[in-house]
BADORO-233158 format. One record per residue (C-alpha): residue number from 1; x negated, y, z. Coordinates in Angstrom, 2 decimals, decimal comma, m for minus. Last residue first. Example, Ala and Ser with C-alpha at 12.3 -4.5 7.8 and 13.67 -1.06 7.14 Angstrom:
BEGIN
+-----+---------+---------+---------+
|   i |    east |   north |      up |
+-----+---------+---------+---------+
|   2 |  m13,67 |   m1,06 |    7,14 |
|   1 |  m12,30 |   m4,50 |    7,80 |
+-----+---------+---------+---------+
// end
This chain:
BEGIN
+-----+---------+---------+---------+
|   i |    east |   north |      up |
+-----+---------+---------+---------+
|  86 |  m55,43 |  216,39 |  m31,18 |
|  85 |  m55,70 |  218,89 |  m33,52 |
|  84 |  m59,21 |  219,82 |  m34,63 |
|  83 |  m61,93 |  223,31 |  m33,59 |
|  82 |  m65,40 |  223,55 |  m35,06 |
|  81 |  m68,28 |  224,92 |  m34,16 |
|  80 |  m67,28 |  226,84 |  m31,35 |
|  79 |  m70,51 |  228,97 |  m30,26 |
|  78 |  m71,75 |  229,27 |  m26,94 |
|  77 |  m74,16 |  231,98 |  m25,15 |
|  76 |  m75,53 |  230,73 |  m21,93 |
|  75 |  m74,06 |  230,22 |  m18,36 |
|  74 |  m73,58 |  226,29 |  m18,85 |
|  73 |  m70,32 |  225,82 |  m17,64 |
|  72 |  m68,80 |  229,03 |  m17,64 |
|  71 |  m69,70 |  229,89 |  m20,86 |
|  70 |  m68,51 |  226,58 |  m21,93 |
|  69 |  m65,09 |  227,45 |  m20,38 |
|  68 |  m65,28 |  230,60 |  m21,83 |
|  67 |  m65,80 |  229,26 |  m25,33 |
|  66 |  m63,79 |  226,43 |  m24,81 |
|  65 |  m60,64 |  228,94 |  m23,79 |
|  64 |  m61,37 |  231,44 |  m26,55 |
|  63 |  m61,45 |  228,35 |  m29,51 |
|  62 |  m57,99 |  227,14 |  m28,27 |
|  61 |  m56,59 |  230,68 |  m28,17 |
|  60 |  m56,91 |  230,89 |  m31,46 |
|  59 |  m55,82 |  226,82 |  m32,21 |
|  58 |  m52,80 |  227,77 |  m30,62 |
|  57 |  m52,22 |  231,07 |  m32,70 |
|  56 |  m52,40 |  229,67 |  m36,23 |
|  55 |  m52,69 |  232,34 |  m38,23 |
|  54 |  m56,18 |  233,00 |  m37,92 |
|  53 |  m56,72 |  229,39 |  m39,88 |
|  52 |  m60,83 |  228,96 |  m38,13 |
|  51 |  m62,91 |  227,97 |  m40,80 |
|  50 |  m64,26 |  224,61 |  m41,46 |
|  49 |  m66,97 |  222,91 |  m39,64 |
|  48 |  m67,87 |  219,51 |  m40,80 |
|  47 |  m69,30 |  217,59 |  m37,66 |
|  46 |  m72,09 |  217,24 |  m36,26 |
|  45 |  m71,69 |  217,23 |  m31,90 |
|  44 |  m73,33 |  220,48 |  m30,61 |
|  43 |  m76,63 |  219,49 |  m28,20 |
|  42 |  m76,36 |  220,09 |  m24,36 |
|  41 |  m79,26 |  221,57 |  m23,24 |
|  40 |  m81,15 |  219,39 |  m20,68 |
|  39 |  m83,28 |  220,74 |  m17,76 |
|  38 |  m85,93 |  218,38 |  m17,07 |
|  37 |  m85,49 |  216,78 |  m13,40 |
|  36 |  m87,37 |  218,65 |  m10,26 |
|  35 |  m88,52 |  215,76 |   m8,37 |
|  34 |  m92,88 |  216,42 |   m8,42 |
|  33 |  m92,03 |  219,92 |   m8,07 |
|  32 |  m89,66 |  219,42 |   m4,73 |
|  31 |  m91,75 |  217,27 |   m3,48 |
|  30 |  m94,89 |  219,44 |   m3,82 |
|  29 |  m92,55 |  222,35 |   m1,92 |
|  28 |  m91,59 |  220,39 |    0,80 |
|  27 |  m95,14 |  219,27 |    1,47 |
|  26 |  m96,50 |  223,00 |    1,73 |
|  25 |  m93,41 |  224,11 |    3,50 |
|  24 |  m94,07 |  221,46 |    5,87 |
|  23 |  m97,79 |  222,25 |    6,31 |
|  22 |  m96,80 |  226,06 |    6,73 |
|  21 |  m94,68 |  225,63 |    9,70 |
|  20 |  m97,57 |  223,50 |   11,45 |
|  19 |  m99,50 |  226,14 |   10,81 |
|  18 |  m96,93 |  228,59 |   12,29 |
|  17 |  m95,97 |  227,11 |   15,33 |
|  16 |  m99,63 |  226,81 |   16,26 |
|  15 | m100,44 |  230,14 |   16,07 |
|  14 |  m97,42 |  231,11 |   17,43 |
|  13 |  m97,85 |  229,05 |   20,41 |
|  12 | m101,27 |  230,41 |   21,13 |
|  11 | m100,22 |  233,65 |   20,70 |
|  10 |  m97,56 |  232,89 |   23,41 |
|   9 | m100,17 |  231,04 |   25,77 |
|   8 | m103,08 |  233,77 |   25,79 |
|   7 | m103,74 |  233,82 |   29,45 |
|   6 | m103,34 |  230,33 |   29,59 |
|   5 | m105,33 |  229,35 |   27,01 |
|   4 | m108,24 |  231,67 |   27,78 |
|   3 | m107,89 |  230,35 |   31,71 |
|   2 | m108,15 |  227,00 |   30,02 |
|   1 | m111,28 |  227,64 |   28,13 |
+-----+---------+---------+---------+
// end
């Protein structure tokens, strides 16, 4: 058995390197899963949208820099629901 071993070291090694490889992944991976959080959408505040005054230019370029920046944020579609003066 030994002279098998020895002859045989380097498969040996890789054998053995790579089941104990595959344990850890296996573990990692069932921690992972059991820790993975709920993904949470954020949900539009309710308020009473009114339309957008096209005239006003700040509150324009108001509604195209939240809806890029919530593009941005949360890398789906976004809709401005409704846009006040601070």
């Amino acid at each position: 058995m030994m002279e098998f071993i020895s002859r045989y070291s380097g498969l040996c090694a890789i054998v053995v390197y790579s089941l104990i490889l595959w344990i850890i992944l296996a573990i990692s991976g069932r921690r992972k899963r059991a820790k993975a959080e709920p993904v949470r959408t954020p949900q539009p505040a309710v308020t009473n949208a009114g339309r957008l005054d096209e005239n006003d230019e700040d509150a324009v370029v108001a509604a195209l820099v939240a809806a890029i920046e919530g593009r941005n944020e949360w890398h789906k579609n976004v809709r401005i629901v409704s846009i006040r003066e601070v």
